[in-house]
N, C-alpha and C positions, 0 to 999 in steps of 0.2 A: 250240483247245487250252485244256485247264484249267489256269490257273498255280496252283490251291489246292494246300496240301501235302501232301493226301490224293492226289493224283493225280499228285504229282511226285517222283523222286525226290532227294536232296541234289544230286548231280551234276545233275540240271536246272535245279535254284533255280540253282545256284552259275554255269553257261552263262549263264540268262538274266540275274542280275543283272551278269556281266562286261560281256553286251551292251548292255544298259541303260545301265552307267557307260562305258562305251563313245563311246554316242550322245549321253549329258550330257555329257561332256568336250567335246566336238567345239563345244557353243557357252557353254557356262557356266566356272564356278569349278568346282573339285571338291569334292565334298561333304563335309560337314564330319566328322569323327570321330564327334561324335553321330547323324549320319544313317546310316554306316557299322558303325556296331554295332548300330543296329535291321535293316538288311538282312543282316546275318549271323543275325542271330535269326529271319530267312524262312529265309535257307539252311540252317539248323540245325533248322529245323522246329517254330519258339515260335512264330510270330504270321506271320499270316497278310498278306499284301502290301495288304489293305485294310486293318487296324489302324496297317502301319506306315504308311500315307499317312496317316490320320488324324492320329497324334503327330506327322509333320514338318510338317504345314500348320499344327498348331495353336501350333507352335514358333516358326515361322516369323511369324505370325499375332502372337505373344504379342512377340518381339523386333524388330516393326515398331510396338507401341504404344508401346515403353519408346522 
């Protein structure tokens, strides 16, 4: 299955990222508000789920140097 948002529609983004924060819940922290408004912007259909991995790594990445 394609998860691009060309081939999904909102209701599909919006399932798989429930199930996703689903499965992250089960062993992590929940994610933070800024992680959570870039996966609304997949669900919404701005940016594709490879860009938003990109900005949360490089986030994440940047507030492990400081």
């Amino acid at each position: 299955m394609s998860y691009l948002i060309k081939d999904t529609t909102p209701e599909e983004r919006q399932l798989l990222v429930e199930k996703a924060l689903a499965i992250s819940l089960s062993g992590a922290n929940a994610p933070s508000k800024d992680v959570l408004d870039l996966v609304y912007e997949y669900i919404d259909g701005r940016k594709e789920l490879e860009e938003i991995q990109k900005e949360v790594i490089a986030k994440y990445k940047k507030e492990d140097a400081e």
